[in-house]
TIRO-2110 file (N, C-alpha, C; in Angstrom, 1 decimal):
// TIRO-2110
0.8, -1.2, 0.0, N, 1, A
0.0, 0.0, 0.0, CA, 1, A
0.9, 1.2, 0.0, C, 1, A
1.1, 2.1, -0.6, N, 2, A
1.2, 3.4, -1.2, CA, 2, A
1.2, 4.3, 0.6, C, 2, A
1.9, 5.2, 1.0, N, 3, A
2.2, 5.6, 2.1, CA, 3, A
1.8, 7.2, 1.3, C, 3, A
1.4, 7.7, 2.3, N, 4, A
0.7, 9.3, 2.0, CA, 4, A
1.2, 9.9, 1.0, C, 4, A
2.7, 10.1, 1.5, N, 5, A
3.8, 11.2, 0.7, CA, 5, A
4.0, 10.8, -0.7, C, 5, A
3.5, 9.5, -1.3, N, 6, A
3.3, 9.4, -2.7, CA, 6, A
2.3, 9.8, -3.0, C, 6, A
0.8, 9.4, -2.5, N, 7, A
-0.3, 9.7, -2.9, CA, 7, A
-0.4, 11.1, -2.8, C, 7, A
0.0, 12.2, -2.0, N, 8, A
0.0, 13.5, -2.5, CA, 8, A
0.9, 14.3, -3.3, C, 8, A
2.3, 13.4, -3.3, N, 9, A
2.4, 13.6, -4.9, CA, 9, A
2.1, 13.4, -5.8, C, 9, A
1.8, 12.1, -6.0, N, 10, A
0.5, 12.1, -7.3, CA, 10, A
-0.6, 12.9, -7.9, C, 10, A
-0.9, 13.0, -6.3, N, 11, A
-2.5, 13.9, -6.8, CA, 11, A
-1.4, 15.2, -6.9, C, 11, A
-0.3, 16.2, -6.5, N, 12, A
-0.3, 17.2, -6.8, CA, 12, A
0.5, 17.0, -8.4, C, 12, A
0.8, 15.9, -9.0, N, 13, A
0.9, 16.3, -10.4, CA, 13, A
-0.3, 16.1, -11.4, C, 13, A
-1.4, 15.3, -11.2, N, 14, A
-2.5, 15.1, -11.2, CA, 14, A
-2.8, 16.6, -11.8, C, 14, A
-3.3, 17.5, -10.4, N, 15, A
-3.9, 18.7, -10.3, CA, 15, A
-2.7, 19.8, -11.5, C, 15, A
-1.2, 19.8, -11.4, N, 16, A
-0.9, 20.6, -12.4, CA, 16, A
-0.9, 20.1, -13.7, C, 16, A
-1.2, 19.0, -13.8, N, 17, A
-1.0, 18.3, -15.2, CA, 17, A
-2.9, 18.7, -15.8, C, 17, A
-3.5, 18.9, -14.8, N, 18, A
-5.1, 19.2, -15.0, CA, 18, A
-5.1, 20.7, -15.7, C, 18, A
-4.7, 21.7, -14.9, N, 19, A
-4.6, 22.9, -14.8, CA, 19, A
-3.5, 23.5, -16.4, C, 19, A
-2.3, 22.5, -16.5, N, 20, A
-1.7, 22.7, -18.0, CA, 20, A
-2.9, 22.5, -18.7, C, 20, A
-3.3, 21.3, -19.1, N, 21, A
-4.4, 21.4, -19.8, CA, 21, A
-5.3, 22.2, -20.0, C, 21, A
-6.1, 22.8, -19.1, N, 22, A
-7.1, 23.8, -18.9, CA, 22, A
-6.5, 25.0, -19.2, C, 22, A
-5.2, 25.3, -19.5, N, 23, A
-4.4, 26.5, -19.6, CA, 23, A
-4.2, 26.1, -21.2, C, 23, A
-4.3, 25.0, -22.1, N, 24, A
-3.9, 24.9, -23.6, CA, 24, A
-5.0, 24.9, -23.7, C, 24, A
-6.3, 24.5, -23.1, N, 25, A
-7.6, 24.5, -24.0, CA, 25, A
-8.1, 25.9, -24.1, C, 25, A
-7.5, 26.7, -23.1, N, 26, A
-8.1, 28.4, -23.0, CA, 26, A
-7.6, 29.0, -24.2, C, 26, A
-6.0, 28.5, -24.6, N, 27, A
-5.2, 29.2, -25.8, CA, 27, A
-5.7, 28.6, -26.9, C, 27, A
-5.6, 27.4, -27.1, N, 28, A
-6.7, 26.5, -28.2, CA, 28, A
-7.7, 27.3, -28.9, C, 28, A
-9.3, 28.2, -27.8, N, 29, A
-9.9, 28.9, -27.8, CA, 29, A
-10.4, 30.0, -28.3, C, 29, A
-9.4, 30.5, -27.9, N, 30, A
-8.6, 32.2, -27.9, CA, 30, A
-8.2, 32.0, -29.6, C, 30, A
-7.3, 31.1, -30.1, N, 31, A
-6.6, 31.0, -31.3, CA, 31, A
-7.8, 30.6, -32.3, C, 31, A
-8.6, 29.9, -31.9, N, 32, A
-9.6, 29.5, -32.9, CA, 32, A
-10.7, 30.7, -33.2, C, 32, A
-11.1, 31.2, -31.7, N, 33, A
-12.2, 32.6, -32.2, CA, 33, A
-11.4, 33.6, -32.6, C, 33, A
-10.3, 33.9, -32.8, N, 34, A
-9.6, 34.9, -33.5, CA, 34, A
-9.4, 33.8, -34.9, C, 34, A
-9.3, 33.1, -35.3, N, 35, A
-9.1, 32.6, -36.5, CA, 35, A
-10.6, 32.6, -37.3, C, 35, A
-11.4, 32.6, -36.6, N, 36, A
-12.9, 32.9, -37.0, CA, 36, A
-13.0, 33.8, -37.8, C, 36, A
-13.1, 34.9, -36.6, N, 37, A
-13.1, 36.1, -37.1, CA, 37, A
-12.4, 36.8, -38.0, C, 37, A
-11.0, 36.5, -38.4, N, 38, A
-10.1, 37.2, -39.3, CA, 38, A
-10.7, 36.4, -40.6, C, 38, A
-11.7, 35.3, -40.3, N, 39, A
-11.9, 34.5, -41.9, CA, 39, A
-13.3, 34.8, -41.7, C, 39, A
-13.8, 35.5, -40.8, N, 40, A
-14.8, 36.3, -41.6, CA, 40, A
-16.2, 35.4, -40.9, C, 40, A
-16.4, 34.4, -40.2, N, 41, A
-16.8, 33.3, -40.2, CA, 41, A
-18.2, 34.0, -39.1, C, 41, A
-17.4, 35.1, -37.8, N, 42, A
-18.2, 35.2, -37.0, CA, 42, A
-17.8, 36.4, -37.2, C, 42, A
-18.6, 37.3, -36.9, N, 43, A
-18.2, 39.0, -36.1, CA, 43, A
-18.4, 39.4, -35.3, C, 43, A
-17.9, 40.3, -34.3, N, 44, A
-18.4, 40.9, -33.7, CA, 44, A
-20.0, 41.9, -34.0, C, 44, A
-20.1, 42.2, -34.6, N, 45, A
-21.8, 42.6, -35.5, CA, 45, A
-22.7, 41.3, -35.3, C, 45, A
-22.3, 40.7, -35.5, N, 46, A
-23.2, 39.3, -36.0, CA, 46, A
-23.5, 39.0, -34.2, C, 46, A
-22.4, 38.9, -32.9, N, 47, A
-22.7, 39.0, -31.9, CA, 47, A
-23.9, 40.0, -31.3, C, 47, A
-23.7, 41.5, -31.9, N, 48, A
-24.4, 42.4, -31.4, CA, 48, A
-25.7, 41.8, -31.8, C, 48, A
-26.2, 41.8, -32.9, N, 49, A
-27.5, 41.9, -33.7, CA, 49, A
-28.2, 40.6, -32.6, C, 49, A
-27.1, 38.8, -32.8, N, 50, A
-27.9, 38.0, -31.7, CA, 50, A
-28.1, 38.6, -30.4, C, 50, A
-27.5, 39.3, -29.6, N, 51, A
-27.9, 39.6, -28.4, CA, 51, A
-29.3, 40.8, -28.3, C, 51, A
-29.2, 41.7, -29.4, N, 52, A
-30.3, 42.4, -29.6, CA, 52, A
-31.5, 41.7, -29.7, C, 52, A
-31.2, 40.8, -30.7, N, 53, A
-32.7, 39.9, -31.3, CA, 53, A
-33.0, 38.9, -30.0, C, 53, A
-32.7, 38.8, -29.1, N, 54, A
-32.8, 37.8, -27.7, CA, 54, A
-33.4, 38.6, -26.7, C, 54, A
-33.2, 40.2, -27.4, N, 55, A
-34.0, 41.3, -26.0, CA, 55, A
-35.0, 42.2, -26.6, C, 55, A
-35.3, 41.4, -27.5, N, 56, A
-36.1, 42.9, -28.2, CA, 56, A
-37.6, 42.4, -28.9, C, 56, A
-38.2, 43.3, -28.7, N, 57, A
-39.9, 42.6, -28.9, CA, 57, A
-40.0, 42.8, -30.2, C, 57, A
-40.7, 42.2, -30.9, N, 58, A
-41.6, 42.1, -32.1, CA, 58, A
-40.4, 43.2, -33.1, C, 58, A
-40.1, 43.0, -34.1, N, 59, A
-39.1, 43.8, -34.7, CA, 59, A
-40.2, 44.7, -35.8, C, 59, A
-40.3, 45.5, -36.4, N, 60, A
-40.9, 46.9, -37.6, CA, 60, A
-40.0, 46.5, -39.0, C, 60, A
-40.8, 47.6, -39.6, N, 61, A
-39.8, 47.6, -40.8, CA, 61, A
-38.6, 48.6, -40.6, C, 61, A
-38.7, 49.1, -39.6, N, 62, A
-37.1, 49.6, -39.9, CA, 62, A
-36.1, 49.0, -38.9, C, 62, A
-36.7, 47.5, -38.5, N, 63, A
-35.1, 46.9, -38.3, CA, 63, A
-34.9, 45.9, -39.5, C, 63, A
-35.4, 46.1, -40.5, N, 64, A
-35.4, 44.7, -41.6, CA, 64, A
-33.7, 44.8, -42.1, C, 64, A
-33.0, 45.5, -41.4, N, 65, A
-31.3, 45.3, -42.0, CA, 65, A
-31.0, 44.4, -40.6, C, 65, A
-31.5, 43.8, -39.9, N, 66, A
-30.9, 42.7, -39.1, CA, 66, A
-30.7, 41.5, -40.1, C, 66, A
-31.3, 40.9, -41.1, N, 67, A
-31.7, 40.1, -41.1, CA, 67, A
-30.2, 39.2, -42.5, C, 67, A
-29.8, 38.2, -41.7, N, 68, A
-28.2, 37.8, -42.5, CA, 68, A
-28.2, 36.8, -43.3, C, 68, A
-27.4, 36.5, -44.2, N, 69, A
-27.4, 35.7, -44.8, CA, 69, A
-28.0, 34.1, -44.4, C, 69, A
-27.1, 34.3, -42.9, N, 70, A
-27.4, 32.7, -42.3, CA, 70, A
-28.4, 32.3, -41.7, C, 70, A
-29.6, 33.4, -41.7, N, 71, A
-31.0, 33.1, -41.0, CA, 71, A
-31.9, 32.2, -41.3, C, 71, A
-32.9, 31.6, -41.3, N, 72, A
-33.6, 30.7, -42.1, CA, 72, A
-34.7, 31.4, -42.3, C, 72, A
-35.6, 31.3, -43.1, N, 73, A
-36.8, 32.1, -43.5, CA, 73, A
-37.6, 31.2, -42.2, C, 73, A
-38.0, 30.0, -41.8, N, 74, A
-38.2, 29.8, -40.3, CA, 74, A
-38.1, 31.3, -39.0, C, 74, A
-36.7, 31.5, -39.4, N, 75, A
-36.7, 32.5, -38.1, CA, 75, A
-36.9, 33.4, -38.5, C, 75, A
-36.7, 34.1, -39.6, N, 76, A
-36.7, 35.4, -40.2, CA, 76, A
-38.6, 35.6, -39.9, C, 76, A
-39.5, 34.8, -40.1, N, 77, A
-41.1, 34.6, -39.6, CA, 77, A
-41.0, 35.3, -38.5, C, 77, A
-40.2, 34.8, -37.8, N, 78, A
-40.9, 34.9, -36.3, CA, 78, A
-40.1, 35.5, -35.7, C, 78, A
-39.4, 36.0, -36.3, N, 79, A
-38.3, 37.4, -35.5, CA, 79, A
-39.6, 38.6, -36.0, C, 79, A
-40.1, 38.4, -37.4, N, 80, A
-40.8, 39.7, -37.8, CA, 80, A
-42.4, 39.5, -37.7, C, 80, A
-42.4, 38.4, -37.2, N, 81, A
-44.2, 37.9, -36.7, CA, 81, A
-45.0, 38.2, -38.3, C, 81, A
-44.3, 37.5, -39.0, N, 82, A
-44.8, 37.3, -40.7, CA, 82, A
-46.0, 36.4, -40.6, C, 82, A
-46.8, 35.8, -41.5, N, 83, A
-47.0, 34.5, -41.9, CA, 83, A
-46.3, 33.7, -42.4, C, 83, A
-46.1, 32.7, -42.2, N, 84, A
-44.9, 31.5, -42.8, CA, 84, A
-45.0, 31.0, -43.8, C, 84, A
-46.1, 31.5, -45.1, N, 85, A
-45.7, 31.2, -46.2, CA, 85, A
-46.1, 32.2, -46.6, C, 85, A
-45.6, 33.6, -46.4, N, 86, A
-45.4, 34.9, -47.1, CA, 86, A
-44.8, 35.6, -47.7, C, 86, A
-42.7, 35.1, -47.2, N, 87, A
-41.8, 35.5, -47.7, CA, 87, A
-41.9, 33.8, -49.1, C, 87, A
-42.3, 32.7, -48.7, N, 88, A
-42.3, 32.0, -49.7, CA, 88, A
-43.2, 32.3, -50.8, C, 88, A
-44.2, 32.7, -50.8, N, 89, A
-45.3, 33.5, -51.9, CA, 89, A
-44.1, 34.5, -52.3, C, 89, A
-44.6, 35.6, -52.0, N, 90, A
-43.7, 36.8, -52.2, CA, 90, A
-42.6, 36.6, -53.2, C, 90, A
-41.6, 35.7, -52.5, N, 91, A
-40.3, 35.7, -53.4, CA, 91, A
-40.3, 34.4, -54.1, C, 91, A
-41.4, 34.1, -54.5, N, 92, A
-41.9, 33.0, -55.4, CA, 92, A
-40.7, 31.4, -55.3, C, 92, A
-40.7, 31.3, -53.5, N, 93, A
-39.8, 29.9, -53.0, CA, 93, A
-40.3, 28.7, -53.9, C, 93, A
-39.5, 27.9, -54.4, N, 94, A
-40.2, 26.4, -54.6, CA, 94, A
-39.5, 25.9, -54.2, C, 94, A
-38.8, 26.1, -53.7, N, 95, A
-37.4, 24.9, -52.9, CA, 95, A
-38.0, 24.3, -52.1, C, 95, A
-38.3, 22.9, -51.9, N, 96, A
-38.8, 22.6, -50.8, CA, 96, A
-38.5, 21.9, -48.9, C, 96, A
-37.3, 22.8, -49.2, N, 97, A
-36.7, 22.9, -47.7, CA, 97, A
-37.6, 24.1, -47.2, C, 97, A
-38.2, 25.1, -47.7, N, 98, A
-38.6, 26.1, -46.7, CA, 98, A
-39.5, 25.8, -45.9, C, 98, A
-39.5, 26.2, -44.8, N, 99, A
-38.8, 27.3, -44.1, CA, 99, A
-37.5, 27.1, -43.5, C, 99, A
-37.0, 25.9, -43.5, N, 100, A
-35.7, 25.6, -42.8, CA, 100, A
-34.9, 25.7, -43.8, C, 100, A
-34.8, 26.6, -44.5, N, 101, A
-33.8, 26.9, -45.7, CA, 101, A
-33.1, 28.5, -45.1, C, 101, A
-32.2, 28.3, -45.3, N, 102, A
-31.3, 29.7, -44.9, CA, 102, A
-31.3, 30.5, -46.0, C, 102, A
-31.1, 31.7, -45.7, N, 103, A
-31.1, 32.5, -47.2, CA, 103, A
-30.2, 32.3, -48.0, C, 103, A
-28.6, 32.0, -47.6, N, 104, A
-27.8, 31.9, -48.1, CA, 104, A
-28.0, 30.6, -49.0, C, 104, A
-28.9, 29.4, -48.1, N, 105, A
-28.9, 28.5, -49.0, CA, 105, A
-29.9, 28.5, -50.4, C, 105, A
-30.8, 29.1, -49.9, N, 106, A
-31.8, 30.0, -50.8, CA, 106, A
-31.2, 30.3, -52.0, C, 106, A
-29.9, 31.5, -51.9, N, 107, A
-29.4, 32.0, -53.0, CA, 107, A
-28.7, 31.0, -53.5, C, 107, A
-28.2, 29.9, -53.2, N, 108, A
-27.4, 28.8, -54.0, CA, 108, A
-28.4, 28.2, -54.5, C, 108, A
-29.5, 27.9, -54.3, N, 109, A
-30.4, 27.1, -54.8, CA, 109, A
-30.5, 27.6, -56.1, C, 109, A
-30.6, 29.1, -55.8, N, 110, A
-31.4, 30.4, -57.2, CA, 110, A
-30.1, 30.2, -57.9, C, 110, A
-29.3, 30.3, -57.8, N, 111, A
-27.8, 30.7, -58.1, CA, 111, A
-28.0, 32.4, -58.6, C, 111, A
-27.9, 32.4, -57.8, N, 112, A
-28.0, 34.3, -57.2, CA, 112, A
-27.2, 34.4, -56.1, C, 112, A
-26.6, 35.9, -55.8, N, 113, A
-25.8, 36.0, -54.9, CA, 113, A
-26.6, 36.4, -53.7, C, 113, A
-26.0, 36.2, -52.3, N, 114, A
-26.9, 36.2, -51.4, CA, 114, A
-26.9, 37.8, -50.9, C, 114, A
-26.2, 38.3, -51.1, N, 115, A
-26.7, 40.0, -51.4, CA, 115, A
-27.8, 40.4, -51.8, C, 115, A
-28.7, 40.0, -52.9, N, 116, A
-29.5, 40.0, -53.9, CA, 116, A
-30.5, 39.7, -53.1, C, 116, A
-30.5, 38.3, -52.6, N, 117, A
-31.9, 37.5, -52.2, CA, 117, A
-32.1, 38.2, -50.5, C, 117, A
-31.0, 38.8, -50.1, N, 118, A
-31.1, 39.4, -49.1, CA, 118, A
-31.8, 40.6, -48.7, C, 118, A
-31.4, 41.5, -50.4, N, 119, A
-32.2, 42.7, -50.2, CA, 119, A
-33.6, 42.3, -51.3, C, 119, A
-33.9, 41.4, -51.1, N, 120, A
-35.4, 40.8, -51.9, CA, 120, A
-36.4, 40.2, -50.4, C, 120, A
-35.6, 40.1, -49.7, N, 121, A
-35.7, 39.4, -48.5, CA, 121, A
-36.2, 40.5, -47.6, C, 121, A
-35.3, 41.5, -47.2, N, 122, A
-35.8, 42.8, -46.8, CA, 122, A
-36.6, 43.8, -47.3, C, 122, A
-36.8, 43.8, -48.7, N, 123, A
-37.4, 44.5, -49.1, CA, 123, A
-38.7, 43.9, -48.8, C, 123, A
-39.4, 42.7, -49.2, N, 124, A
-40.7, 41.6, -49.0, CA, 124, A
-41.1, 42.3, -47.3, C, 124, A
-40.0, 42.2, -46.5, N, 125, A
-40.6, 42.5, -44.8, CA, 125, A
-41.2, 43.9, -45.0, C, 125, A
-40.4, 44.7, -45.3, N, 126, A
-40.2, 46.2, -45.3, CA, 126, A
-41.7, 46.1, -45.6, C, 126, A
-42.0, 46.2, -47.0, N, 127, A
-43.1, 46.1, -47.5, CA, 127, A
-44.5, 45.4, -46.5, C, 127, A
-44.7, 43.9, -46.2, N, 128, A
-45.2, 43.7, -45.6, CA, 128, A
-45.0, 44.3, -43.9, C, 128, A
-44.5, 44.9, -43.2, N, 129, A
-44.6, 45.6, -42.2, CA, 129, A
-45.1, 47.0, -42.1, C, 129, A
-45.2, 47.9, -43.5, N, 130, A
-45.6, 48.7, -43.7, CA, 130, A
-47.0, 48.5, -43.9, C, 130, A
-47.3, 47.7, -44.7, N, 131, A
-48.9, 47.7, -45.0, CA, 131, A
-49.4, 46.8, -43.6, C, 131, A
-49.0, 46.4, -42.8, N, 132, A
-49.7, 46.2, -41.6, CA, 132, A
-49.8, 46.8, -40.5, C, 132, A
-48.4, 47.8, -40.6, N, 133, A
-48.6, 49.0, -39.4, CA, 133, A
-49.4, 50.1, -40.0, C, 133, A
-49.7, 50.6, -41.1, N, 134, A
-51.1, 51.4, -41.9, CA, 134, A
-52.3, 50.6, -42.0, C, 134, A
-52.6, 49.6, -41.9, N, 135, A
-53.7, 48.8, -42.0, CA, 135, A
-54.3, 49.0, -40.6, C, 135, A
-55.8, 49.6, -40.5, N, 136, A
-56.3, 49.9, -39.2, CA, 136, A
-56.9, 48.0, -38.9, C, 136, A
-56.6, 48.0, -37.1, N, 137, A
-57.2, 46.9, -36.7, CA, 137, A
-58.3, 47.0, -37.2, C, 137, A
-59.1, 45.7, -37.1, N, 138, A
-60.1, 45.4, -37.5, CA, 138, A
-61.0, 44.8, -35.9, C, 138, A
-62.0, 45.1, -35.5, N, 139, A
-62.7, 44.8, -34.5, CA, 139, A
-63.5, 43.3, -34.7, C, 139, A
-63.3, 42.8, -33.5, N, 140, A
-64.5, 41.3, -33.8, CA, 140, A
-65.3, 41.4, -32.7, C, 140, A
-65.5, 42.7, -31.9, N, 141, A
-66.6, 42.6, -30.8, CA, 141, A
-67.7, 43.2, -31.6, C, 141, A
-68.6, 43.4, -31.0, N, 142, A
-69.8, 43.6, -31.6, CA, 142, A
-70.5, 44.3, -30.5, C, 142, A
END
């Protein structure tokens, strides 16, 4: 049987051999979300916009420049409280992934660039948010 003064040096190489590790996975980290970002992959923007869109009620037509290549017409509904087959009418979808189709994949489908489908994309909200913030409610009491 093992007498103390080993077993607490074991465990104290244990714990620095733990702590190296936890110190290369932090740099690991650090090196990959800077490699992200310089390739363009994440941004800082793209952080803002998600933490906005997680605090913010019902969006208008003049947030319709949120809305990114990598969104899905799924979410893009229900960020702008659309009907779900409105931006597919509209922008005359037949792909039949939608709504779980991302715009970007959208524009590969079209082979269009996703710039294009994007400001086709915003403009469709713009449009439908305007004619429903001018459109007086309609009463169902009586």
């Amino acid at each position: 049987m093992p007498n103390t003064k080993t077993i607490k040096r074991y465990l104290r190489a244990a714990i620095i051999a733990l702590i190296v590790v936890l110190f290369l996975l932090a740099v690991l980290f650090v090196w990959n979300y800077i490699s992200l970002l310089r390739a363009k992959v994440i941004s800082t923007r793209e952080l803002e916009i998600s933490a906005m869109l997680h605090s913010h009620g019902p969006l208008t037509a003049s947030d319709v420049n949120v809305v990114r290549p990598w969104m899905t017409f799924d979410y893009v509904n229900r960020l702008f409280n659309v009907p779900s087959d409105y931006l597919k009418t509209k922008l005359s979808i037949t792909d039949p992934s939608y709504p779980r189709l991302s715009i970007s994949g959208y524009a590969s489908y079209e082979r269009s660039a996703s710039s294009i489908i994007l400001g086709q994309v915003e403009q469709a909200l713009a449009d439908y948010l305007t004619a429903t913030a001018t459109t007086p409610a309609t009463s169902t009491t009586k």
